[in-house]
Each structure stands twice: as structure tokens, then as C-alpha cells.
TORKOL-656660 format. One record per residue (C-alpha): x, y, z; residue number from 1. Coordinates in Angstrom, 1 decimal. Layout:
N
+--------+--------+--------+-----+
!      x !      y !      z !   i !
+--------+--------+--------+-----+
!      X !      Y !      Z ! NUM !
...
+--------+--------+--------+-----+
# end
This chain:
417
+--------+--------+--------+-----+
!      x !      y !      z !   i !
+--------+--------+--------+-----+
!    0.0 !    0.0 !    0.0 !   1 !
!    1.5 !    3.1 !   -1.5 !   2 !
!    2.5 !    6.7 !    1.0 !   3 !
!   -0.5 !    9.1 !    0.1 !   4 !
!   -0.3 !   11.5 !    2.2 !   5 !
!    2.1 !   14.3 !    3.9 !   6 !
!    0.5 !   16.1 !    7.0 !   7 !
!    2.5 !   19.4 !    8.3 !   8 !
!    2.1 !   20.8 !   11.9 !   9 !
!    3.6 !   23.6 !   12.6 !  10 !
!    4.4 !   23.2 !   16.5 !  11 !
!    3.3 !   25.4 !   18.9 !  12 !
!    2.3 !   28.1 !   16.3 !  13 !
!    1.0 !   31.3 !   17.9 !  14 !
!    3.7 !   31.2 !   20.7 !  15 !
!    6.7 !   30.2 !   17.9 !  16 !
!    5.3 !   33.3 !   15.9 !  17 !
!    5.7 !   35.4 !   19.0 !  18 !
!    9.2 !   33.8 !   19.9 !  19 !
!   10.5 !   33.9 !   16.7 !  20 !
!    9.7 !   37.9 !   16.4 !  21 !
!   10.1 !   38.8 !   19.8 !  22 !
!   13.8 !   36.8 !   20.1 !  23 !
!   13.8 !   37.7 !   24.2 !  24 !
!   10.9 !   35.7 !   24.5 !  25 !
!   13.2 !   32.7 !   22.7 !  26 !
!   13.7 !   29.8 !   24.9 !  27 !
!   11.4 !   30.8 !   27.7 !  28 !
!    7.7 !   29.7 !   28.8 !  29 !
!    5.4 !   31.9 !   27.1 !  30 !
!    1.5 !   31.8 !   27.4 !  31 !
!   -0.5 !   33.6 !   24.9 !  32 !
!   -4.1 !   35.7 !   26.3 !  33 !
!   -6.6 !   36.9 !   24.1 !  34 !
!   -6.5 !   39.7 !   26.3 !  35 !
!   -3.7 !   40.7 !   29.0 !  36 !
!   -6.2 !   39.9 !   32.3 !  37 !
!   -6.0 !   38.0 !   34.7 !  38 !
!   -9.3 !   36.5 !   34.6 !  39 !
!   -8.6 !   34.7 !   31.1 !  40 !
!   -6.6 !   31.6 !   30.1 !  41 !
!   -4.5 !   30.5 !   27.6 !  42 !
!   -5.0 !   29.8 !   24.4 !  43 !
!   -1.3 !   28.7 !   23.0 !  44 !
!    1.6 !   28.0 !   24.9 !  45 !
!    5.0 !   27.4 !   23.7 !  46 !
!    7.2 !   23.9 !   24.7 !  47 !
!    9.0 !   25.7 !   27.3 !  48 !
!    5.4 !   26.5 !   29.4 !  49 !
!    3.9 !   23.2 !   28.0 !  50 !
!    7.0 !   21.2 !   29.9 !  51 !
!    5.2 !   22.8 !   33.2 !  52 !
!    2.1 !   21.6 !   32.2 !  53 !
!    0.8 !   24.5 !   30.9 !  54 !
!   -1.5 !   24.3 !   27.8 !  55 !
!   -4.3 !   25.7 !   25.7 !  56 !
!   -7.2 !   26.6 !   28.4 !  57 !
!   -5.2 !   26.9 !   31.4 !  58 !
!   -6.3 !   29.4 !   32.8 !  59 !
!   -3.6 !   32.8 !   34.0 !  60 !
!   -4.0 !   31.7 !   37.8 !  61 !
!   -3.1 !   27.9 !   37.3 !  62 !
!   -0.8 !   29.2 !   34.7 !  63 !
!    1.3 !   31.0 !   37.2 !  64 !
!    1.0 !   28.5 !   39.8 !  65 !
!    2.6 !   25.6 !   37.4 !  66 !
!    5.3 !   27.7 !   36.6 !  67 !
!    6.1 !   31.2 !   38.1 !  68 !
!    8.1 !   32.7 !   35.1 !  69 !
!    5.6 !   32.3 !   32.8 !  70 !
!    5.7 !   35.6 !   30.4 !  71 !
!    2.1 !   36.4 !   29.1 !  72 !
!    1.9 !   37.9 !   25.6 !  73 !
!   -1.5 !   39.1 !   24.1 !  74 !
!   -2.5 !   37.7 !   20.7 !  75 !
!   -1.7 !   39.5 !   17.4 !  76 !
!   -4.4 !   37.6 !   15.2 !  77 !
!   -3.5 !   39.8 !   12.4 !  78 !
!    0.2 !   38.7 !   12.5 !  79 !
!   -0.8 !   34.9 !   12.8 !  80 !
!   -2.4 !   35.0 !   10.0 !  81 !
!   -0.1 !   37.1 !    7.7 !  82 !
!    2.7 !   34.8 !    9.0 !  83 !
!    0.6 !   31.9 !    8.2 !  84 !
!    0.2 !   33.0 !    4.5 !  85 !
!    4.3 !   33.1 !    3.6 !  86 !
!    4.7 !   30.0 !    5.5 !  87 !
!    2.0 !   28.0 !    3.2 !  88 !
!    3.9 !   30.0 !    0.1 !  89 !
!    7.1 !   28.3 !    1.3 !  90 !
!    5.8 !   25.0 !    1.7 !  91 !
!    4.0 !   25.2 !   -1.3 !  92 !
!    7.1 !   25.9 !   -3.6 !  93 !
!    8.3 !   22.7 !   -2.6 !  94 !
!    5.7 !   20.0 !   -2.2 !  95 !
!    2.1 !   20.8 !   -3.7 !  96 !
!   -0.5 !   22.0 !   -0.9 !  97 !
!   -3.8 !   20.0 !   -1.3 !  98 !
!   -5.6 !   21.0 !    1.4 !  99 !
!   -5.2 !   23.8 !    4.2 ! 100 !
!   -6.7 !   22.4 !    7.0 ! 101 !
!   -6.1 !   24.9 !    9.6 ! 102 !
!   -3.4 !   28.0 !   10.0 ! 103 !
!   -1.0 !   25.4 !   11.5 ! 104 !
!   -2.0 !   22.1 !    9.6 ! 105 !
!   -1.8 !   21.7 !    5.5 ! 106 !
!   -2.2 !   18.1 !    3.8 ! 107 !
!   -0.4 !   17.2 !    1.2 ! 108 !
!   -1.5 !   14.3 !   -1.4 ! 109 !
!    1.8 !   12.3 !   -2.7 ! 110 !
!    1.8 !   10.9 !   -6.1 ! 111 !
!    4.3 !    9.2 !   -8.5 ! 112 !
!    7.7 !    9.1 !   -7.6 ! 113 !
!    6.9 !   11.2 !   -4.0 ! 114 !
!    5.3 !    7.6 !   -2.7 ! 115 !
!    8.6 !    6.5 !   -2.7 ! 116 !
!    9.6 !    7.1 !    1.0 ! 117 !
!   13.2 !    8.0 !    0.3 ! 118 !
!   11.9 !   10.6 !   -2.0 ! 119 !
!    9.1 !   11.8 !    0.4 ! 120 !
!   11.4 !   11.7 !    3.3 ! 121 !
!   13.7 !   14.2 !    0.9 ! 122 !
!   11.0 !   16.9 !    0.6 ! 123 !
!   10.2 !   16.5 !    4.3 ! 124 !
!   13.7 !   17.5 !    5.5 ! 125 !
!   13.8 !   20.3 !    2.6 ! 126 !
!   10.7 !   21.6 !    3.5 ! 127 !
!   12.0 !   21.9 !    7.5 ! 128 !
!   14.9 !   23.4 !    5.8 ! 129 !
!   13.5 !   26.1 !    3.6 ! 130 !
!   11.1 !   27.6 !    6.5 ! 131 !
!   14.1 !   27.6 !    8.8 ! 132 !
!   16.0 !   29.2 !    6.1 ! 133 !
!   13.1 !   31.8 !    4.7 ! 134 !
!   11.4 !   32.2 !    7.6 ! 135 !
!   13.2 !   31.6 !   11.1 ! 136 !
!   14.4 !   28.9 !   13.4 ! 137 !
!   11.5 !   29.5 !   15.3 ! 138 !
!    8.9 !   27.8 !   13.2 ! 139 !
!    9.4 !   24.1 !   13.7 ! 140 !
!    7.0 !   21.6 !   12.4 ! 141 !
!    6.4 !   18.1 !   12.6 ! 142 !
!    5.6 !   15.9 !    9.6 ! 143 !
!    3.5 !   12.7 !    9.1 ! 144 !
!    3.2 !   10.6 !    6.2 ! 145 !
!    1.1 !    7.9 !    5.6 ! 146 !
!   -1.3 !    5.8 !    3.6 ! 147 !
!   -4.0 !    8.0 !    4.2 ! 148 !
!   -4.9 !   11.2 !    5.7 ! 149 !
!   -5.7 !    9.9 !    8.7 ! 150 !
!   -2.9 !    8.4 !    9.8 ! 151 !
!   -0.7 !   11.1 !    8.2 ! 152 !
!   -2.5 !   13.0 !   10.9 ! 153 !
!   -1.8 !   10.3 !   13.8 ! 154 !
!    1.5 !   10.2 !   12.9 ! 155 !
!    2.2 !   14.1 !   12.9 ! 156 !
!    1.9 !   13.6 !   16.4 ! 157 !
!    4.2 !   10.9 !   17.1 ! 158 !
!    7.3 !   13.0 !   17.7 ! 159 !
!    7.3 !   16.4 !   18.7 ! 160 !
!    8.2 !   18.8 !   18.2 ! 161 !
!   10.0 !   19.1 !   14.9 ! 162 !
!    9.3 !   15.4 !   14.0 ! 163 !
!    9.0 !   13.0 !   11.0 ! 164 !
!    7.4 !    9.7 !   10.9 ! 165 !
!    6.2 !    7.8 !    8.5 ! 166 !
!    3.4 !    4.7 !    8.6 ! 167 !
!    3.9 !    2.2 !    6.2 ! 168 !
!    1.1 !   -0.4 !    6.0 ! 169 !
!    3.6 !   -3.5 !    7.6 ! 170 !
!    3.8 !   -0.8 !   10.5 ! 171 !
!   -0.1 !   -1.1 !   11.4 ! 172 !
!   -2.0 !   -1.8 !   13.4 ! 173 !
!    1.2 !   -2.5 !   16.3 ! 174 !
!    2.8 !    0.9 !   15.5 ! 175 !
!   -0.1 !    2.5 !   16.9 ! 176 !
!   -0.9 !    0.4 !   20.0 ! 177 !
!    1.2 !    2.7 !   22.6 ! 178 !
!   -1.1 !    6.1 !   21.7 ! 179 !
!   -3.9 !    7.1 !   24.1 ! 180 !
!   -7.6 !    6.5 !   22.3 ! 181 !
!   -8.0 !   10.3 !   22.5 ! 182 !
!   -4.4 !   11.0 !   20.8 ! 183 !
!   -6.6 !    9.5 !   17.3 ! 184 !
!   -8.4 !   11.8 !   15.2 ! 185 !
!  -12.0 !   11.9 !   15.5 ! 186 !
!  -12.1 !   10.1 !   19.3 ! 187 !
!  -13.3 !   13.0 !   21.5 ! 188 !
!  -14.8 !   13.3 !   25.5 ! 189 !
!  -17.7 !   11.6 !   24.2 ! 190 !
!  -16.5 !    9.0 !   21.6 ! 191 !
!  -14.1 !    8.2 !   24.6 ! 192 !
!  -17.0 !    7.4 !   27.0 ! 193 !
!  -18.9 !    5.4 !   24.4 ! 194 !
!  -15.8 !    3.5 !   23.5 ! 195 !
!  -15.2 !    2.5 !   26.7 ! 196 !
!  -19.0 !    1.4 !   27.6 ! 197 !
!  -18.1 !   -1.0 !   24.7 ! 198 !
!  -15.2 !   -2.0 !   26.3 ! 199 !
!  -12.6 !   -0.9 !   24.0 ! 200 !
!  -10.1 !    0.5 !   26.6 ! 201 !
!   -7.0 !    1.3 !   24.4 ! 202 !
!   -6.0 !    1.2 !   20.9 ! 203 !
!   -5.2 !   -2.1 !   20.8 ! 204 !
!   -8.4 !   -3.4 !   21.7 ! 205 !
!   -9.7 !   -0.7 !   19.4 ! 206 !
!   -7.8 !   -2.4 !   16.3 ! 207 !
!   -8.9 !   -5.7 !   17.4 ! 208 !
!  -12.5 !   -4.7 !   17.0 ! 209 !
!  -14.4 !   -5.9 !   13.9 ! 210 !
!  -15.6 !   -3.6 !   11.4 ! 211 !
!  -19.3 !   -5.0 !   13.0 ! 212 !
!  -18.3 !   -4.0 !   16.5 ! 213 !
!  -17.0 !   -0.3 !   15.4 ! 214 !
!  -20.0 !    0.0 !   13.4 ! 215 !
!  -22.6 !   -0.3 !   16.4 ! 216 !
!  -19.7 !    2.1 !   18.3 ! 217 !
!  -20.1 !    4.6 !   16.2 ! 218 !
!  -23.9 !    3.8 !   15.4 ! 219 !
!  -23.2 !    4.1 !   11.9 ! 220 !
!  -21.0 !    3.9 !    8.4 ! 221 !
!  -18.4 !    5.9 !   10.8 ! 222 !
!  -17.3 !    2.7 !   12.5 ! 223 !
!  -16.4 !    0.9 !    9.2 ! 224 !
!  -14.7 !    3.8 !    7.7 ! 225 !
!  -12.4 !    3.8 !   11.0 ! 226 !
!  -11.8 !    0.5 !   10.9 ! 227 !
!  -10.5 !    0.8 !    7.5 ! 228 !
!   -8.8 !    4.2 !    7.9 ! 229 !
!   -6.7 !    2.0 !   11.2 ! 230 !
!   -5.4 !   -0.2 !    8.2 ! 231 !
!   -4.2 !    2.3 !    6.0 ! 232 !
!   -7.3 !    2.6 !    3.4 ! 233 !
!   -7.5 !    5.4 !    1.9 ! 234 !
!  -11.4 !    6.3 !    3.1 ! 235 !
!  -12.9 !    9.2 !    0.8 ! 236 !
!  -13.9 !   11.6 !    2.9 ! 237 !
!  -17.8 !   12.8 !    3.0 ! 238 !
!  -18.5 !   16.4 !    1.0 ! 239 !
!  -20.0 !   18.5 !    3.5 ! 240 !
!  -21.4 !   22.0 !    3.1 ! 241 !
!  -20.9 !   25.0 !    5.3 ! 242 !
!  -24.2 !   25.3 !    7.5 ! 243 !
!  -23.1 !   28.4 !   10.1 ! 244 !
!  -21.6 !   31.2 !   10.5 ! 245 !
!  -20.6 !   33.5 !   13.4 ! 246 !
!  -18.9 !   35.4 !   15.8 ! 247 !
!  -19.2 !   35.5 !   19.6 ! 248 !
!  -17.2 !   38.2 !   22.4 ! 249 !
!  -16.8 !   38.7 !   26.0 ! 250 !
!  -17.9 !   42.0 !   26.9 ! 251 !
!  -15.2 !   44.0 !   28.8 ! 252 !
!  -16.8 !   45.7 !   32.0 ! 253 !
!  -17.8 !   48.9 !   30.8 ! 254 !
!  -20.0 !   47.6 !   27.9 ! 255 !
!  -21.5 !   45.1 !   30.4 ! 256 !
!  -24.9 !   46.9 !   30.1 ! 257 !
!  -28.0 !   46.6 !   27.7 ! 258 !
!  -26.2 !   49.0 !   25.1 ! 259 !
!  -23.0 !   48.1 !   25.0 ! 260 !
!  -24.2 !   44.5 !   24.3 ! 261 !
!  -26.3 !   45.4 !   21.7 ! 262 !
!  -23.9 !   47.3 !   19.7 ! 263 !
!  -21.2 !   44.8 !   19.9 ! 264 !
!  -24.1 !   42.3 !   18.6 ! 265 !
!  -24.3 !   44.9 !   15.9 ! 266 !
!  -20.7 !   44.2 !   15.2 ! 267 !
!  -20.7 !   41.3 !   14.8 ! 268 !
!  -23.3 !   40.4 !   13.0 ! 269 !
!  -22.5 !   43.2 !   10.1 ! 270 !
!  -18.9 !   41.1 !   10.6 ! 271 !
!  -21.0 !   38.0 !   10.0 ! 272 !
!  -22.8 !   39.2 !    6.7 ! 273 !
!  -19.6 !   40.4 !    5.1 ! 274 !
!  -18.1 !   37.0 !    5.7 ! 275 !
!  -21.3 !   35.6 !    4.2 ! 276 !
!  -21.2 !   37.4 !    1.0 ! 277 !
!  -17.4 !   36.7 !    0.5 ! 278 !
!  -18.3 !   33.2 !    1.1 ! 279 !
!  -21.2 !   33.1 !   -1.3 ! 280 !
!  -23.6 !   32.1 !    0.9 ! 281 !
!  -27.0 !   33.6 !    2.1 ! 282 !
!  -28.6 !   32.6 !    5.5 ! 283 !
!  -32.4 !   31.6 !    6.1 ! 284 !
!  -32.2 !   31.5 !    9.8 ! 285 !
!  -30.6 !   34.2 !   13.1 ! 286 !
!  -29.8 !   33.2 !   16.1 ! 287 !
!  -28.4 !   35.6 !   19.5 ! 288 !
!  -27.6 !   34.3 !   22.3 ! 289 !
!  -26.5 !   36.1 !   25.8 ! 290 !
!  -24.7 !   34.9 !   28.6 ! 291 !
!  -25.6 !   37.1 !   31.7 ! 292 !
!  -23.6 !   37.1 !   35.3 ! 293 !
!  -25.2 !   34.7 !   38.4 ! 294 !
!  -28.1 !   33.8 !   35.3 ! 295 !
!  -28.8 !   31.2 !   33.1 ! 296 !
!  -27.8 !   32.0 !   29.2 ! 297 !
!  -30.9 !   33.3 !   27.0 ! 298 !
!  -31.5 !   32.4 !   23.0 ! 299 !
!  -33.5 !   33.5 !   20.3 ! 300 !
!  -33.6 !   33.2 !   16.8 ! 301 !
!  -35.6 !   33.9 !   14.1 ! 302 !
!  -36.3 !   32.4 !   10.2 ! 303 !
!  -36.5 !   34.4 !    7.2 ! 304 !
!  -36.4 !   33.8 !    3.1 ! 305 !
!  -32.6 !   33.4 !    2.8 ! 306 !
!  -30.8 !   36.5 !    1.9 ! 307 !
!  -27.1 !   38.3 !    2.7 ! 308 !
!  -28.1 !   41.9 !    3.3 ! 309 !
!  -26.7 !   43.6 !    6.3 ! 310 !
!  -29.2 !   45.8 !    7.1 ! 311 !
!  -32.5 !   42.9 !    7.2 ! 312 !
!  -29.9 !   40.9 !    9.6 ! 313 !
!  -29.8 !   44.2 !   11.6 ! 314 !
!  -33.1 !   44.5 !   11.7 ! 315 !
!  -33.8 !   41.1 !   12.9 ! 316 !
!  -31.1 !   41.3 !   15.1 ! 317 !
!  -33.5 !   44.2 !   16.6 ! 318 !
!  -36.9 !   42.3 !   16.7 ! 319 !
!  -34.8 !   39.4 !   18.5 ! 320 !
!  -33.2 !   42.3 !   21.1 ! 321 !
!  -36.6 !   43.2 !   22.1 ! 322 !
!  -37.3 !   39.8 !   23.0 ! 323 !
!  -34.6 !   39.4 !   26.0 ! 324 !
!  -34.7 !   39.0 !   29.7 ! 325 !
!  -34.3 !   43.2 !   31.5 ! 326 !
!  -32.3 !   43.8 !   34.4 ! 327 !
!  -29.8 !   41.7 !   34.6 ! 328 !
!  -25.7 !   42.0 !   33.8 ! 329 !
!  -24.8 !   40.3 !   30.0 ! 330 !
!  -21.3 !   39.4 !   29.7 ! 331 !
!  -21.0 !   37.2 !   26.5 ! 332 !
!  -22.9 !   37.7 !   23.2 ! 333 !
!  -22.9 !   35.8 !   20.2 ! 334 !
!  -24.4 !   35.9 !   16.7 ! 335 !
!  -25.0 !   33.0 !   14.4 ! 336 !
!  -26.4 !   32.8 !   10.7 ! 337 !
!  -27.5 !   29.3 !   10.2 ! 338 !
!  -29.1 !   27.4 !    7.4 ! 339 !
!  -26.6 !   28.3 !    4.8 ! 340 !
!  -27.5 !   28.2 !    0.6 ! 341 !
!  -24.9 !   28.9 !   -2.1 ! 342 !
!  -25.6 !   32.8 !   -3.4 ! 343 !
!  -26.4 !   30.9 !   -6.8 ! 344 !
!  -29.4 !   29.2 !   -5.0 ! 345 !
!  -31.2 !   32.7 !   -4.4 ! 346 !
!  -34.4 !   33.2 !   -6.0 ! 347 !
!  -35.9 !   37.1 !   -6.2 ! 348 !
!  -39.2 !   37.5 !   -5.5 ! 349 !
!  -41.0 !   38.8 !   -8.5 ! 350 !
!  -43.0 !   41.8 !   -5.9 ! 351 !
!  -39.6 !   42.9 !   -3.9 ! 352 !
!  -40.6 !   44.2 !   -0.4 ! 353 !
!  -37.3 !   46.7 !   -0.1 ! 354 !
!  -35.7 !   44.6 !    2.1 ! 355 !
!  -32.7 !   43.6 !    0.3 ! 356 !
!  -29.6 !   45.7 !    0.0 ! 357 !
!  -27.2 !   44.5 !   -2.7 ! 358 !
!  -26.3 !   48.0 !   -3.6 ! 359 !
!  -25.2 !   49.5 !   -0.5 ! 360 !
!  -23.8 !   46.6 !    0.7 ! 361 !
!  -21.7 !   45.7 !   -2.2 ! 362 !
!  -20.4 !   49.6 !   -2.1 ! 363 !
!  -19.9 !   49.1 !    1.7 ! 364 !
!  -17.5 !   46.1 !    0.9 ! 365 !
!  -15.7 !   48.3 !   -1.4 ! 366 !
!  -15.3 !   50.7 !    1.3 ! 367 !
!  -13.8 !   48.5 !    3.7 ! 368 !
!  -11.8 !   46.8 !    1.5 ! 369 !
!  -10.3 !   49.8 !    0.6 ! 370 !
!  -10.1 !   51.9 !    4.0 ! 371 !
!  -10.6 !   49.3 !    6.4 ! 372 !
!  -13.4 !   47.5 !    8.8 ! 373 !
!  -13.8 !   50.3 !   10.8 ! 374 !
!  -13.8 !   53.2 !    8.3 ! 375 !
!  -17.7 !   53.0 !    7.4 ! 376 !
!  -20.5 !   51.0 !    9.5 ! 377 !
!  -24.2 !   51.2 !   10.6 ! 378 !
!  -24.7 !   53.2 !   13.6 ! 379 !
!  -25.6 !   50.6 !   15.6 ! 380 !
!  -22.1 !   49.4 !   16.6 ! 381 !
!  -20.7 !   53.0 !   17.8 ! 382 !
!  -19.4 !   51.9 !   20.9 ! 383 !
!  -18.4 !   48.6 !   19.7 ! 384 !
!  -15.3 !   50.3 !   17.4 ! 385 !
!  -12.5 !   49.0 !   19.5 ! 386 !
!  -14.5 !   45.4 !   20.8 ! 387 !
!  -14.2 !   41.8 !   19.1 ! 388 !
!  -11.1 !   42.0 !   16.8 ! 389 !
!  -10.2 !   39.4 !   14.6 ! 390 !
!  -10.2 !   35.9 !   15.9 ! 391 !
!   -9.0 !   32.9 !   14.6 ! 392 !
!  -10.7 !   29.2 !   15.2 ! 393 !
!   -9.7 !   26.0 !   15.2 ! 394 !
!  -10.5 !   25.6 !   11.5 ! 395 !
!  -11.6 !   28.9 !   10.2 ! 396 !
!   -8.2 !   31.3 !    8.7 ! 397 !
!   -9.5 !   34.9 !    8.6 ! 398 !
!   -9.5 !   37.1 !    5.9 ! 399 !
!   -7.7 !   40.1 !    7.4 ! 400 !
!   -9.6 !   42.4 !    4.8 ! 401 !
!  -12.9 !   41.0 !    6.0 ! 402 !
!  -12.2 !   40.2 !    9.7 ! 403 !
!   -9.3 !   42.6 !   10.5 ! 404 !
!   -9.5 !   46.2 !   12.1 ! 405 !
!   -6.9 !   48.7 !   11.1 ! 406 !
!   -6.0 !   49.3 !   14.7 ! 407 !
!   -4.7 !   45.8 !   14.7 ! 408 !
!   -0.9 !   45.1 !   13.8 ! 409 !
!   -0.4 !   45.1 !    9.9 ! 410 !
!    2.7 !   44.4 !    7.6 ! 411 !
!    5.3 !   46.0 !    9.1 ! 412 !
!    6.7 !   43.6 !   11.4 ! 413 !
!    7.5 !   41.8 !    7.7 ! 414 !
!   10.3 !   43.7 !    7.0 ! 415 !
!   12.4 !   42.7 !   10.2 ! 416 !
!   11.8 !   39.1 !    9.3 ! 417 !
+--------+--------+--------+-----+
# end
């Protein structure tokens, strides 16, 4: 069974960015805050801090407590990103990109003479070599190669940081028996529990299992397609379609009040419907939902003929607004647009009612494309100018034009690189 796949990790990202910019932070335990409080927790942390025990979600008090010389450094999103971009471009030049996957993972699909593991083993240590070279020493990554993306996957976390393995099919299923269930992709909390209701303790006893047993696991096709993806098959994976989209911020203390929760609610959902027209998608349903202090959370939504107009989302947004519980302290809001169609799929209604706004909005893009998020918005989100900057998820890599304010960190720090 023939190498397919190359997966590439880049270790510790958002700390390595920061370490490999800021060179006093270089060899010391750094935590990175999405804000510099004490109140929050971490959501990188570089080798150093994770020797300590220190990892993503700890929070600043435990943080300190594991290990007192922790340095705390807020997030640059913007940077992440940017720094993100020429990395891919480097990687890229010397082993085709097939899929980014995340803004520190990227899969690569070998074919012809890159199967060869001498060959693919070649581009691996060139690859390591041209980032440390182009980019900075900083930026280590480990490397997994394997029949299929799966295990490409398991085996990019073998050996880190830095690493390189490879899975060859003579190498399964023993080569995997000393991971934890949880270290395989896929096998979360929950998956966990139901595995070990089943009595499938470790992955041993998970490869043992029959594709029968994983099947009523998994309660599904799931269960056969790991059983075959822990033998090196190369499972296609299921199409899926986009079906939300959304933003979510913690309110700092002075906006802790009915207006300043609404307006960064208007934020983010103008934020939302400019991410939904670059996408090409409309939305048929809105959902809000408020976290309040010493209360339970409240949610509302509403449904609508899909559309990608900022100004009907606004208004919605309003009707919803009305709906919520007074008196009482909000400290979280999110916005969500759900039930998501391809722009293609929209059909106008032969007696328009005035609600849509493809005019302004598209001269709006412009606008902000141009100037920035910030130079023109609707009223609404006044106070919310300087409140929920650029993010970046798990698997969603921001468009800076779209997502990014122009207070935020730009370019510059490129030409000291």
C-alpha cells in the first residue's frame, strides 16, 4: 500500500510566531491571552510552558502557579495569519499543498515518484529546511506521512516537536498500540466514553475490534470507515457543506450593560454578513444568544427567506433584542447565521418588499476593503469600534480584509523578518 499522504504541523504556532519575532521571548515559557487579564486563560503556549504543564485553556491563575516565570503575551491575530500566508507559500514551492486544514496544519497528497519514501522523506527535510532558512528557526513543524490522511494525521503527532514519521502499512496496526484512544483523530470526551461502555479501553483493543463491532460504536458507516482508515485505506472523505456562521465576544466591564451588548451584537453580525457574502452564501435563519452574570444564558432566533443583506440581519437582530430578559448583567454575546444556501441558489421575488440591500452593501465592501473595517459601519455598533477584533478558530483562517481592524498590527513587522 503506497505513502499518500504528507501532514504538516507547525508546533506550537502562535507562541513560535511570537518567539521567533520577539527573540527575548526565545527559549522561555510563554502563554498567549486573548486579552492581558488575569481573569482569562490561555489559548497557545510554547514547549517551554507546556514542559510545566501549561497548555491551551489553562487558565492565568493555574498558569502562574505551574510555573512562576511564565511571560504572558496578548495575541496578534492579524500577524498569525499574515505569517501563516508566507509559510503556506514556502511550503508550497516545494511539495504541492492539497488542502489547508487549519493556520498550522496543511495536507499534502503524494503521487508518483513522491510515494517512494526516500523521495518523500527528501522533501520532508527540505521543507523543515526552507522555513528555517526563509522564515526563522523558530517555526518548527512536525511531519506525518502515511497511507492516508488519517494516519498522516496520527503520525504528525508521534514526535514532537520538529518530527518526522512515517506509517507504512507493515507498520499497522502495532505501530499504533502505545497512543492514548484520545491521541486518534475523531475520538473525542464523548466518543471516549462510548468506547469504553463498549469495552474498548486502548487502541489495541480498538484495532482488534471488527468492522461490525465499530459500526454499532459509532452507530453508523463511521465505525467501518475507522476500521479501514486503522489499516491504511485510503477512506474518501464525506463532502459536506458549510451550515453556520458566526462570531461570539466577552464583553469587557464597561459595555457590560444593555447598550454596550447590543452594539457589539451589531458588530458582529454586520462582521457576519460580510463573511457571508465573500463566502457566497445567504442565510435563512438568526440566532443571538447572551450569557448574563449569576443567570442562566438566554437564545433567540428567528427564520427568514434566505438573503445576505446587512441591514435585514440588523433588523432582525432588533426584533430578537426586544425579546430578552431586562435587568440583569450580560457578559458574552454571540451571533449566528444558520441554514446556509450557495448565493447561486437565491431566488428574487417577482413583488420585492425593499428589504434587500445589494447596492449598498456591495459599495460598503468596497469601502472597507479599501479603508478598512472600521472606516464605514451602521450606527448601531458606535461603541463597539475598539471590541471583538479578529479571531482565529480552530479551522476557520481569517481574511484580514474582511475580519481585520486597522488598529490591529499590519505588515510592518514583515520587513524585520
Amino acid at each position: 500500500m503506497p505513502l499518500r499522504n504528507l501532514l504538516l504541523d507547525f508546533n506550537s504556532y502562535f507562541a513560535s510566531v511570537e518567539q521567533q519575532l520577539r527573540p527575548e521571548l526565545r527559549g522561555k515559557p510563554v502563554g498567549i491571552l486573548p486579552v492581558m487579564a488575569e481573569t482569562t486563560c490561555c489559548i497557545a503556549a510554547s514547549y517551554e510552558a507546556k514542559r510545566f504543564g501549561v497548555k491551551t485553556g489553562t487558565s492565568v491563575i493555574d498558569a502562574r502557579r505551574l510555573c512562576p516565570d511564565m511571560v504572558f503575551v496578548q495575541a496578534r491575530p492579524r500577524v498569525y495569519v499574515e505569517m501563516h500566508h508566507r509559510l503556506i507559500d514556502v511550503v508550497d514551492s516545494v511539495i504541492a499543498i492539497a488542502e489547508v486544514l487549519s493556520i498550522d496544519e496543511v495536507m499534502c497528497d503524494l503521487t508518483g515518484s513522491w510515494q517512494q519514501e526516500a523521495v518523500v522523506r527528501e522533501l520532508a527535510r527540505e521543507v523543515k529546511a526552507k522555513i528555517r532558512e526563509e522564515v526563522g528557526e523558530c517555526l518548527t513543524c512536525s511531519i506525518g506521512i502515511g497511507p492516508n490522511r488519517f494516519l498522516a494525521k496520527t503520525a504528525s503527532n508521534m514526535q514532537k516537536p520538529d518530527g518526522l514519521t512515517v506509517l507504512h502499512e507493515d507498520d499497522l496496526p502495532h505501530a499504533l498500540y502505545h497512543l492514548k484512544l484520545n491521541d486518534l483523530n475523531g475520538i473525542g470526551r464523548a466518543m471516549l466514553a462510548r468506547l469504553e461502555r463498549h469495552g474498548i479501553k486502548n487502541v489495541e483493543a480498538l484495532c482488534r475490534a471488527s468492522r461490525e463491532e465499530l459500526r454499532r460504536v459509532w452507530g453508523g458507516v463511521e465505525g467501518e470507515r475507522m476500521y479501514d482508515r486503522l489499516r491504511g485505506v485510503d477512506v474518501p472523505v464525506p463532502t459536506t457543506q458549510r451550515s453556520s456562521l458566526g462570531h461570539s465576544h466577552v464583553l469587557p466591564p464597561h459595555l457590560r450593560t444593555d447598550t454596550g451588548a447590543f452594539s457589539v451584537l451589531s458588530k458582529l453580525t454586520q462582521k457576519a454578513a460580510a463573511r457571508l457574502r465573500a463566502s457566497g452564501f445567504q442565510a435563512a435563519r438568526l440566532s443571538i444568544r447572551i450569557d448574563y452574570r449569576n443567570h442562566l444564558p438566554w437564545q433567540h432566533e428567528a427564520r427568514f427567506q434566505p438573503m445576505q443583506d446587512t441591514l435585514p440581519f440588523l433588523r432582525v437582530l432588533s426584533a430578537l433584542w426586544s425579546e430578552r430578559p431586562r435587568r440583569r448583567e450580560p457578559i458574552k454575546v454571540s451571533i449566528t447565521l444558520l441554514d446556509l444556501s450557495e448565493e447561486e441558489q437565491m431566488t428574487l421575488s417577482l413583488f420585492p418588499d425593499g428589504t434587500r440591500t445589494p447596492g449598498l452593501d456591495h459599495a460598503l465592501d468596497q469601502l472597507k476593503a479599501k479603508y478598512g473595517n472600521d472606516a464605514v459601519y451602521f450606527g448601531g455598533a458606535f461603541m463597539a469600534t475598539e471590541e471583538a477584533p479578529m479571531r482565529i478558530s480552530f479551522t476557520h483562517v481569517p481574511d484580514v480584509r474582511l475580519e481585520g481592524d486597522a488598529k490591529e498590527v499590519g505588515t510592518d513587522w514583515l520587513q524585520a523578518v
